[in-house]
N, C-alpha and C positions, 0 to 999 in steps of 0.2 A: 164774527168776521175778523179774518187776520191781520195786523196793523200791515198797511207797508212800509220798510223801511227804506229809507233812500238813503244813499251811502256817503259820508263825509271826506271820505276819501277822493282824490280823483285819478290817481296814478298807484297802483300796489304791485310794482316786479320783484318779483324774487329769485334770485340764485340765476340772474342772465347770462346765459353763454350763448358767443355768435364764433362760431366756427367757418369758417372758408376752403371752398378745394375736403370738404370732409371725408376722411375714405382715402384718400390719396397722400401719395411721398409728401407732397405740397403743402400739406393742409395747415393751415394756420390758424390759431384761437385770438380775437382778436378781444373780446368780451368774457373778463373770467369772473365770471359770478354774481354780478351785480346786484345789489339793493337797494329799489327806491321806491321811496313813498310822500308823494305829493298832496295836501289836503289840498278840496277844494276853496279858491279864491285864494291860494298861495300865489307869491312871483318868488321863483325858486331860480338859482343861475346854477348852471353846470359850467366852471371851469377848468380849461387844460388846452395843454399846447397841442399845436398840430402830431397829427400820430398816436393821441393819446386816448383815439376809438371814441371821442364827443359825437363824430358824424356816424359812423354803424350805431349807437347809442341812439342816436337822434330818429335813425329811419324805422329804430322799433318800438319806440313812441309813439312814432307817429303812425306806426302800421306797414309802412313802409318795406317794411320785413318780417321775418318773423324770426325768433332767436332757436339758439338749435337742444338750448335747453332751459330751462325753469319753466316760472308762471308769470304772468299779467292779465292784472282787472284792472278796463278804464272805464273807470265812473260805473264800478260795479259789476261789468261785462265780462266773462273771459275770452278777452281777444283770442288766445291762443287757439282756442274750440273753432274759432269764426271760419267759416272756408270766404274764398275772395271776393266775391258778390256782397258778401254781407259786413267784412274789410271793405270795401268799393264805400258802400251805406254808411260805415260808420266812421270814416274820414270826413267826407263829404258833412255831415251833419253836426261830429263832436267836434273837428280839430281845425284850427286855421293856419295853416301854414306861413311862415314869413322867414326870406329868404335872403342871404349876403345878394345872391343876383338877381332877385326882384323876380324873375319868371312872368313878365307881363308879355303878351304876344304882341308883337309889331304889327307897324299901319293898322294898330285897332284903337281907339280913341280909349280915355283913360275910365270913361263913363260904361264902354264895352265890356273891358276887363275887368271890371268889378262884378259887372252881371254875370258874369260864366260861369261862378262854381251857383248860382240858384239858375241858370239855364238847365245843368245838370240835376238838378233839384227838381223839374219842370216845377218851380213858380213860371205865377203868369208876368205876360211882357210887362203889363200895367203895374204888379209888387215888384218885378225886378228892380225897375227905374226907380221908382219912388228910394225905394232899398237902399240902390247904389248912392243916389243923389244925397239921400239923408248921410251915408256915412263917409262919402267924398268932403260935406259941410264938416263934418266934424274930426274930418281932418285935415280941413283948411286948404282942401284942394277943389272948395264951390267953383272958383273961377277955372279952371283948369281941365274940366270934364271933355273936351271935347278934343281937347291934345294927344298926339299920340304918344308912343316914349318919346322916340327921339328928338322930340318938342319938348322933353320933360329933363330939368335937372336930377342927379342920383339922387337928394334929397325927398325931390319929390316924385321919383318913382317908388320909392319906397313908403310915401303915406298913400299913395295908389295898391300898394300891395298888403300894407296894413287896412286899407277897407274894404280889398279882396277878402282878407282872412275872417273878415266879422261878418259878412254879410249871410250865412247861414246861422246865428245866432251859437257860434261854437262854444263848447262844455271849457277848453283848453286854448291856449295858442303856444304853439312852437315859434322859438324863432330861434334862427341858427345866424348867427354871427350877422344881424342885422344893419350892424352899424360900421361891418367891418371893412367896405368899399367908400366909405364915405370919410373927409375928413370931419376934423372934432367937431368943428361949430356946426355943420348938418347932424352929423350922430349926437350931438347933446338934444337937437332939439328930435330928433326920432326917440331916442330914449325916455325925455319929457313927456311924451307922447304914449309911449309903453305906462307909465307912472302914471296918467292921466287917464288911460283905461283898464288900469288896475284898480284906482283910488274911486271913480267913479258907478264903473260899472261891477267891478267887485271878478273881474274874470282872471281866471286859471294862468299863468305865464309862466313856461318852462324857456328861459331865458339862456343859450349856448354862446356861451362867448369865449375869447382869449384875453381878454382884459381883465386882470384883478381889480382895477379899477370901476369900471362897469358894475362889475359882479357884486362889489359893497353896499350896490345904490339896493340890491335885492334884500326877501327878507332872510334867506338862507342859501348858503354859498356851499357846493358841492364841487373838489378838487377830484379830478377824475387824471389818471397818470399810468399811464402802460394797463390802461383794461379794466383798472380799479381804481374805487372810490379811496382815497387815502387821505383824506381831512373834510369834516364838515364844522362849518361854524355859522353863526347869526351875521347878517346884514349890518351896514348903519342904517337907521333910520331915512330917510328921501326925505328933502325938506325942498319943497317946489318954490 
C-alpha cells in the first residue's frame, strides 16, 4: 500500500507572470516572474509600495486570477489545471480572505456575515451559528453579534471579517493591507490578533502590507518592487 504524502509546503509559484491587455499595443506585464514558496504554518509579509504589483500578486494567491505564465501548487493542488468551479471550491474551503475594506455586506448583523462563506458551504443553520458565535468569542466581538456594520467601529469590523475568514476552517489566510484604514492603536491590536492565530492555532498567513514596520512582527519579509521580489530577510521575533 502506498504512503500518502501530504505536502509541507503550502504555496509553490514559480516563474509568475501576469500580463494585461495581452496581444495588444497596450499590453502591460505587471508580474515578471515571480518566486514563492510559503511552508505551511508560516506568517510570511509581502512588502512594497503601491504600484509595486502586491495586489495582482495577491488575487493569484488567492485564485482570484490566474497568472498568464508559470506554475502553482496550493497545499499540493495545481491550481493552474483547476477550471472555475473547482477555483469556486477551492477558495471557499482553503483560503480566508481579509481585507483593508472589510467587505461585510450592510444592514446584515455581524453574526450574519460570518455565516455566508459556510452558507456557501451548505453547513447546516444549526453549525453555521454555533461556528460563527464560537469565533465572534474569540475575537472578542461575543457582545457585538447582532450589530450591523455601521453600528461597528473599523476596528471592529475587521475582527468581524477576521472571523469571516476562519470560519470554513482555512489551509491559509490572506490579508491585504488589513490594518491599513485603521489607525495605530486599532491596527496594533488587529495585528495582536493575526499573532494570536498564528501562535495558537498554528495557520498559514500571507501577511500584504506597506509597512516595514508591520512586516518585522512576521517570520519572513519579502520586498516586492516593480513586479519583483528584490530582498528577502527574517522577521524579529513577536514578543506579545
Amino acid at each position: 500500500m502506498s504512503k500518502i504524502i501530504i505536502p509541507e509546503t503550502m504555496i509553490e509559484a514559480k516563474g509568475i507572470v501576469k500580463r494585461f491587455n495581452v496581444g495588444c499595443e497596450n499590453e502591460l506585464e505587471i508580474l515578471h516572474g515571480i518566486d514563492l514558496n510559503v511552508k505551511k504554518g508560516e506568517f510570511v509579509s509581502i512588502v512594497g509600495t503601491s504600484g509595486s504589483g502586491k495586489s495582482t500578486l495577491m488575487n493569484i494567491i488567492g485564485l482570484l486570477d490566474k497568472p498568464t505564465e508559470g506554475s502553482y501548487l496550493l497545499d499540493g493542488v495545481d491550481v493552474c489545471k483547476a477550471g472555475d468551479k473547482e477555483l469556486s471550491h477551492i477558495r471557499n474551503k482553503k483560503i480566508g480572505f481579509v481585507f483593508q475594506t472589510y467587505n461585510l455586506i450592510a444592514r446584515t448583523s455581524a453574526l450574519k456575515n460570518v455565516e455566508l462563506p459556510m452558507l456557501y458551504a451548505k453547513v447546516s443553520a444549526k453549525e453555521r451559528k454555533e461556528r460563527a458565535l464560537e469565533l465572534l468569542e474569540l475575537v472578542e466581538m461575543k457582545e457585538r453579534v447582532g450589530h450591523t456594520p455601521d453600528e461597528l467601529s473599523g476596528g471592529q469590523k475587521q475582527r468581524v471579517a477576521i472571523a469571516r475568514a476562519l470560519v470554513n476552517h482555512p489551509s491559509i489566510i490572506l490579508a491585504d493591507e488589513p490594518t491599513g484604514a485603521l489607525d495605530s492603536s486599532t491596527g496594533r491590536k488587529i495585528m495582536d490578533l493575526f499573532h494570536k492565530l498564528h501562535e495558537e492555532q498554528g495557520i498559514t498567513i500571507v501577511f500584504i502590507t506597506h509597512s516595514p514596520e508591520l512586516a518585522k512582527e512576521t517570520e519572513r519579509i519579502l520586498t516586492l518592487k516593480d513586479g519583483s521580489f528584490i530582498d528577502e530577510r527574517m522577521g524579529i521575533k513577536y514578543a506579545s
